[in-house]
C-alpha positions as CSV (number, residue, x, y, z in Angstrom):
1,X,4.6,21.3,18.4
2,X,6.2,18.1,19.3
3,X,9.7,16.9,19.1
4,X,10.2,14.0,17.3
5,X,12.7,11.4,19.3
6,X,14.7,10.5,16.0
7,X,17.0,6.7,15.9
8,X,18.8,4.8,13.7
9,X,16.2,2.9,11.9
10,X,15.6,0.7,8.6
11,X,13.9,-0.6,6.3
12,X,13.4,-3.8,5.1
13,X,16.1,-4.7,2.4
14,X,15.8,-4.6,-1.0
15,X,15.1,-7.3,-3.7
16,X,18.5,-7.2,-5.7
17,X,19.4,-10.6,-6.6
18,X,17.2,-12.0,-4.3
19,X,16.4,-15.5,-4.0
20,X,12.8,-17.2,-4.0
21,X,10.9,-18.2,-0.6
22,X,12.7,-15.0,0.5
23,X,10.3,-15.0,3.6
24,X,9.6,-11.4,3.1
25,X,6.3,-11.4,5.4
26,X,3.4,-9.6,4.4
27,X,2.2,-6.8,6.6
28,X,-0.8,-7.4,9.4
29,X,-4.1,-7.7,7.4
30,X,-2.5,-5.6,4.3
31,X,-4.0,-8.4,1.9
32,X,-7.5,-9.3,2.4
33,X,-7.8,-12.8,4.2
34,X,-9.2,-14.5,1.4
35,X,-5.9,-13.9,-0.6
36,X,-3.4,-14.0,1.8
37,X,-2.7,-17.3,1.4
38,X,-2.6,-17.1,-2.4
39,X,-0.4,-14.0,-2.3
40,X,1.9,-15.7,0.6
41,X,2.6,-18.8,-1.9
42,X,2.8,-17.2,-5.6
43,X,4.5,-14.6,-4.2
44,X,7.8,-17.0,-3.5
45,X,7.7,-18.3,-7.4
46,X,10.4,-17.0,-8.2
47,X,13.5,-14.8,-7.2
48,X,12.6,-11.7,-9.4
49,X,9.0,-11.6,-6.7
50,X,8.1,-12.1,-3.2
51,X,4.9,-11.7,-1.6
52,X,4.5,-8.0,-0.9
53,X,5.7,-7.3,-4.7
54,X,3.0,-9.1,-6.1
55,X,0.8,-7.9,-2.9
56,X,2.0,-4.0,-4.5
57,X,1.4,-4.7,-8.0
58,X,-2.2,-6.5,-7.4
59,X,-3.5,-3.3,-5.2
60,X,-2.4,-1.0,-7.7
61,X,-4.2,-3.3,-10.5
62,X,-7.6,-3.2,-9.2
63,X,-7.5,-2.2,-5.4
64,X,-8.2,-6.3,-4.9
65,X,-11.6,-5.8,-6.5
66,X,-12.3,-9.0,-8.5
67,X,-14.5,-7.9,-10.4
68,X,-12.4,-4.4,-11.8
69,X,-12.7,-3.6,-15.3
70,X,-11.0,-1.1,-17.0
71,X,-11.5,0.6,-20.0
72,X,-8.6,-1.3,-22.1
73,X,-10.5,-4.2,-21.1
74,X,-8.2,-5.0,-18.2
75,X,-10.1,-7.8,-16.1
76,X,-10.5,-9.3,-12.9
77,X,-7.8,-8.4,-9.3
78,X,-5.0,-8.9,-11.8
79,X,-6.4,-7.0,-14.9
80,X,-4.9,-8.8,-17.0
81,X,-6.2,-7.9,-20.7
82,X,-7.4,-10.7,-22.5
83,X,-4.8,-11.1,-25.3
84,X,-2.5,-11.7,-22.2
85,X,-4.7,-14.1,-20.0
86,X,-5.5,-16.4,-23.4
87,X,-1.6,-16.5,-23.2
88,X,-0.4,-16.6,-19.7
89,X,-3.4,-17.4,-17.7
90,X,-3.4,-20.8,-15.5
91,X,-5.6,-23.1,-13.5
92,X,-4.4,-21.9,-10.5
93,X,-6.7,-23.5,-8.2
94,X,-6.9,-26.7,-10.7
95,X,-10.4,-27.0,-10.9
96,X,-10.3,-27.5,-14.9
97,X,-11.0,-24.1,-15.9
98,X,-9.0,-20.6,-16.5
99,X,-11.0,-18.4,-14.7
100,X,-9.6,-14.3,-15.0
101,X,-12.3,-13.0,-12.5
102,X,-11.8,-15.6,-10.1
103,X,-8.8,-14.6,-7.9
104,X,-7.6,-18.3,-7.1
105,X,-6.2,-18.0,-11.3
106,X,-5.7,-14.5,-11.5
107,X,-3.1,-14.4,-8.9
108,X,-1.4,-17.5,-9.5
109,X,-1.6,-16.2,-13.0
110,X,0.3,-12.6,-12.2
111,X,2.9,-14.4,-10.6
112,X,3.6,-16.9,-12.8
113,X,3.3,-14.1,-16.3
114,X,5.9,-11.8,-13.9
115,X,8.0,-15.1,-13.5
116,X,8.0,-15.8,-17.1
117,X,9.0,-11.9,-18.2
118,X,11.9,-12.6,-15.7
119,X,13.4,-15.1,-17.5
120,X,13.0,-13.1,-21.1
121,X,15.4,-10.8,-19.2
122,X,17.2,-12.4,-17.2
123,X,20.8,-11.7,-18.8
124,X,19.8,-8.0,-18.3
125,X,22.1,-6.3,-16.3
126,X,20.7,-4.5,-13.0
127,X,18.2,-5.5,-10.4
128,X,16.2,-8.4,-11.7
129,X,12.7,-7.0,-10.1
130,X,13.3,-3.8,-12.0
131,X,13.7,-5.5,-15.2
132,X,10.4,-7.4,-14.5
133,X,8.5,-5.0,-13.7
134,X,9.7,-3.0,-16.7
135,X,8.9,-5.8,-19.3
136,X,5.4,-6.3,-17.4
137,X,5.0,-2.2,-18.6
138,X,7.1,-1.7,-21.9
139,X,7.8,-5.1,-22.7
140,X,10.7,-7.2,-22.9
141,X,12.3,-6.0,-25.9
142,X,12.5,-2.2,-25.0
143,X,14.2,-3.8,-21.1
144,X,16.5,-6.0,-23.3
145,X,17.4,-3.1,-26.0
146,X,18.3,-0.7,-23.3
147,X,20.4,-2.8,-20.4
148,X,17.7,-2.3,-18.6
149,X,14.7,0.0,-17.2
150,X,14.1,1.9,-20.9
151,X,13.6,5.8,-20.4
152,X,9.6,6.3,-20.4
153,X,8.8,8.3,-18.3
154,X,5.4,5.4,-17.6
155,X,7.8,2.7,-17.3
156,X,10.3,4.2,-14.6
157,X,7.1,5.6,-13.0
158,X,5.1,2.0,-13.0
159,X,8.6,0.9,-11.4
160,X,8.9,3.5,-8.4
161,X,5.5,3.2,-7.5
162,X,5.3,-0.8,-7.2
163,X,8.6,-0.9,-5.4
164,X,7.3,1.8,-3.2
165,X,4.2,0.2,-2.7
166,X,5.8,-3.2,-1.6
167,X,7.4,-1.5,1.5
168,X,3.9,-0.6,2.7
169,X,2.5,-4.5,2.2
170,X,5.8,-6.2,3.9
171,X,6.1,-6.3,7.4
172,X,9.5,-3.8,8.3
173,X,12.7,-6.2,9.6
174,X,13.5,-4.0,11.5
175,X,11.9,-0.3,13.2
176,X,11.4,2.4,10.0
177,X,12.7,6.2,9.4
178,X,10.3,8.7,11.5
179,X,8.6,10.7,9.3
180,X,10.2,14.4,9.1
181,X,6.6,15.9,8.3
182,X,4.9,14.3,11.4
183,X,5.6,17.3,14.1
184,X,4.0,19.6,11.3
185,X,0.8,17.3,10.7
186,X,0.3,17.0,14.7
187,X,0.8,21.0,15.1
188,X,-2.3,21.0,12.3
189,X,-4.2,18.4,14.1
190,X,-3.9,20.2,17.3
191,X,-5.1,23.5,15.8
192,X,-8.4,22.0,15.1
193,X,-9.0,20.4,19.0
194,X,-13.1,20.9,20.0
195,X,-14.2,21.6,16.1
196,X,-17.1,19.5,15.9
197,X,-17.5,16.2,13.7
198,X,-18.6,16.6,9.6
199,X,-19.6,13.1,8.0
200,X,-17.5,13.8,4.7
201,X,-15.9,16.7,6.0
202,X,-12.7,17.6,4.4
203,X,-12.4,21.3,6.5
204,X,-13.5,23.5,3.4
205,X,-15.3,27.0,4.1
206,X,-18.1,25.5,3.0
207,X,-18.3,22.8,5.3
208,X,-17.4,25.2,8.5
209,X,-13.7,23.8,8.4
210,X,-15.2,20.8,10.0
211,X,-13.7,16.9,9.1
212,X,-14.4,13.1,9.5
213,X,-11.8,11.2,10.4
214,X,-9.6,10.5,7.3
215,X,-10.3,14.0,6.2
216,X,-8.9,15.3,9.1
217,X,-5.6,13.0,8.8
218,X,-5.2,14.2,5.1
219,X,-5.4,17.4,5.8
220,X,-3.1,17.5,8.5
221,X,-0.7,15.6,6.2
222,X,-1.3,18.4,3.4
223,X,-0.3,20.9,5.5
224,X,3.1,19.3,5.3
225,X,2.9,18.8,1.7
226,X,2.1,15.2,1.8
227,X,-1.1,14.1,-0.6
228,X,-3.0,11.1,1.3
229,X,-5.8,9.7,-0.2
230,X,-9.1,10.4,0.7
231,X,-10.3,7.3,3.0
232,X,-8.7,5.3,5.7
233,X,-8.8,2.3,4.4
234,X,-6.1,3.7,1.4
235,X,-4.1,6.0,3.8
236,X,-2.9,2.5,5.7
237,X,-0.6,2.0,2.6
238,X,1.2,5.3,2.5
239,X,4.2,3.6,4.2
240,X,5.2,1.2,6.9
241,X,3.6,-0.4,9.6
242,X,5.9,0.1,13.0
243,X,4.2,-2.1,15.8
244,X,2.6,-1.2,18.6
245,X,5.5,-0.7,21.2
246,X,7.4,1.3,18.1
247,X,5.0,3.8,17.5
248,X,6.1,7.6,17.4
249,X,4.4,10.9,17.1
250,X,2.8,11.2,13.8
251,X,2.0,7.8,12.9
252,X,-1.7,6.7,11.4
253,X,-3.5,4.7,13.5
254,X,-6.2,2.5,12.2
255,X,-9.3,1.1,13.4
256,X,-11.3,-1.7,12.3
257,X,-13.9,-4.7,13.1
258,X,-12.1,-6.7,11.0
259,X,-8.9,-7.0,11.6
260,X,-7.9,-9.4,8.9
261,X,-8.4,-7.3,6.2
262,X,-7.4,-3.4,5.7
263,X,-10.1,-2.9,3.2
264,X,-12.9,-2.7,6.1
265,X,-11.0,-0.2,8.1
266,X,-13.0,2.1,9.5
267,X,-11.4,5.0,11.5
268,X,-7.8,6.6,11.8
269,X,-6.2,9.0,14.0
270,X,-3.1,10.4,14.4
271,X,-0.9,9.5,17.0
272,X,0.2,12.0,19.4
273,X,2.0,9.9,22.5
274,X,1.5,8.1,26.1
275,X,-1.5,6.0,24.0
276,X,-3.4,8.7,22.5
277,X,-4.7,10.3,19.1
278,X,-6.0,12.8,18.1
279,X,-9.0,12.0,15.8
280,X,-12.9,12.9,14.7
281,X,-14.9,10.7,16.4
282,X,-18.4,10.2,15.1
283,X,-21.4,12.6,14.3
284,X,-22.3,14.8,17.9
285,X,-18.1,14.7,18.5
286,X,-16.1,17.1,18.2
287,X,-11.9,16.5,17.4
288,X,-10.3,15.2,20.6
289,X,-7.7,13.5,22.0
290,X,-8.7,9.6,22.2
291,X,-6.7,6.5,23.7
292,X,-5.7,3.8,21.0
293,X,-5.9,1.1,22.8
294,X,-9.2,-0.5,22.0
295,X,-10.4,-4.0,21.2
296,X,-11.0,-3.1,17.3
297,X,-7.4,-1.3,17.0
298,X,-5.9,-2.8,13.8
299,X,-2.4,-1.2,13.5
300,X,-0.4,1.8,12.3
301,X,1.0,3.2,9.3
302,X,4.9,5.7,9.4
303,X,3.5,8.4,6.8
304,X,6.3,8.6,3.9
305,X,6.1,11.1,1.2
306,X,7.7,8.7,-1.3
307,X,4.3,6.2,-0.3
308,X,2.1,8.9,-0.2
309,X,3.1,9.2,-4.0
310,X,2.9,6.3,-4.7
311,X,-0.8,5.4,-3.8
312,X,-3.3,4.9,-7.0
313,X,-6.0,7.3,-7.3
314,X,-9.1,5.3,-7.9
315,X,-8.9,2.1,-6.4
C-alpha cells in the first residue's frame, strides 16, 4: 500500500458575502465548450453566484442535456417548469424570442431567476448563496420566515449538494486536501493487476471479477466506502481538479479526444506515481500499470467523499 505524502493544502474560498465578477474560474473543460462562455458571463450577475455555482446547479438540473425533461415538466439545461419560465424566462441571446430548450435563454435565464430570489432575501441573515439556493428549493417565504436555510431535510440537502458541486466545476486557488481513502483504493486497484478487460465490467462473480475502466475506479473507491458513479465522464466531478505537476497517489485521471468538454471523456485510471496509472485498457488488455502522459490526457479529479455524495444519479 502506498503512503500518502500529506501538506497543508486548500480550497478555494467560499462565497460568503462575495462580490459579483468574483473571477472564480471554471475548471478545465468542466462546462461543455458551447456553454462556457455563457456560464463564464451569467455566472458574474450577481454577488449571491459565480460561474461554477451556476455551472453546479445546471449539471445537477439536467447533466447539460438541452433537451432534459422531467416528469414535473421541468424543461430544457435549466429545467425550469413552465409556470416559472412564463415568469422569469429572458431573451438571453436577443434574438426576439424566449426559448427554454435553447441554452443561450435558459442559462441566462437561471442566473438571472437565482439573481432575482437573491434580492427577495437579501435582508436574510447568513450566507447570501445559501439563502438563494434555498428560495430557488422552498421558496422565499419559508428562507425569509426562518432567518434563513428552513429545516427540510430537501432544502438543506439541495444546498450541500450544489455547494459541493461548485468546488468540483471551479478551478482550486490554491493545491486541494489529499484524499484519506486514496492509499485504500490503490491497495484495491493493485489487487486486481493482470485481470483481463470486461466491456461493462463492474468485477461481479458473474462477470469473472473482470472491469472496464470506470468500473474498475468505482470499485476501488467502494472498497473505501466512497460511491462514484458509474461512468468516467460523471466520476470527473467527484471533487477537485489538482494540475498536472500536483497530482498525488489516488487521484482520477481522465482521458479524452476532446478536451474541451468532460462530457466526451472516455477513459480514467487511477494514479499511482512517477507518471503512471493503473487502469483497464481496452478489450484483449488486461489491468496494468500505464503512463498518463499522452496527447488525449484531459486532467485529474482529488476523489472527496463529500463530492462523491454529492453527484446526481441520472444525469
Amino acid at each position: 500500500m502506498m503512503v500518502l505524502v500529506v501538506g497543508v493544502y486548500l480550497v478555494a474560498g467560499n462565497l460568503a458575502g462575495g462580490a459579483a465578477g468574483s473571477g472564480k474560474a471554471l475548471a478545465k473543460g468542466s462546462v461543455p465548450s458551447a456553454y462556457q462562455a455563457l456560464v463564464q458571463r451569467w455566472g458574474n450577475l450577481c454577488p449571491a453566484i459565480n460561474p461554477a455555482l451556476l455551472a453546479a446547479q445546471l449539471y445537477q438540473e439536467s447533466g447539460w442535456n438541452p433537451t432534459a425533461q422531467s416528469s414535473a415538466q421541468a424543461q430544457g439545461i435549466a429545467q425550469f417548469i413552465p409556470g416559472t419560465w412564463a415568469a422569469h424566462g429572458i431573451d438571453g441571446d436577443g434574438d426576439g424570442d424566449r426559448d427554454v430548450w435553447d441554452p443561450k435563454d435558459a442559462i441566462p435565464s437561471a442566473a438571472t431567476y437565482d439573481c432575482t430570489l437573491a434580492g427577495y432575501v437579501k435582508d436574510v441573515p447568513g450566507n447570501a448563496t445559501h439563502n438563494m439556493l434555498a428560495a430557488y428549493n422552498a421558496g422565499a417565504y419559508a428562507v425569509i420566515r426562518y432567518g434563513g436555510v428552513p429545516p427540510y431535510d430537501e432544502t438543506q440537502n439541495y444546498v450541500r449538494i450544489i455547494t459541493t458541486l461548485e468546488e468540483s466545476f471551479a478551478a482550486p486557488a490554491t493545491r486541494v486536501d489529499p484524499s484519506e481513502q486514496a492509499a485504500g483504493a490503490i491497495h484495491y486497484a493493485q489487487q486486481k493487476l493482470g485481470t483481463p478487460y470486461l466491456w461493462g465490467g463492474t468485477g461481479t462473480a458473474a462477470q469473472g471479477g473482470r472491469f472496464d475502466c470506470s468500473g474498475l475506479t468505482q470499485a476501488a473507491y467502494e472498497s473505501v466506502g466512497v460511491t462514484l458513479p458509474r461512468v468516467a465522464n460523471d466520476q470527473y466531478n467527484a471533487g477537485p481538479h489538482p494540475d498536472r505537476d500536483e497530482l498525488l497517489p489516488g487521484d482520477l485521471v481522465f482521458f479524452s479526444d476532446d478536451l474541451t468538454n468532460s462530457r466526451a471523456i472516455r477513459h480514467v485510471g487511477i494514479y499511482v506515481g512517477g507518471g503512471y496509472m493503473i487502469d483497464a485498457p481496452r478489450t484483449g488488455a488486461v489491468i496494468r500499470f500505464t503512463p498518463i502522459d499522452t496527447p488525449d490526457y484531459f486532467g485529474a479529479t482529488r476523489v472527496t467523499e463529500e463530492g462523491a455524495k454529492a453527484l446526481p444519479t441520472d444525469v
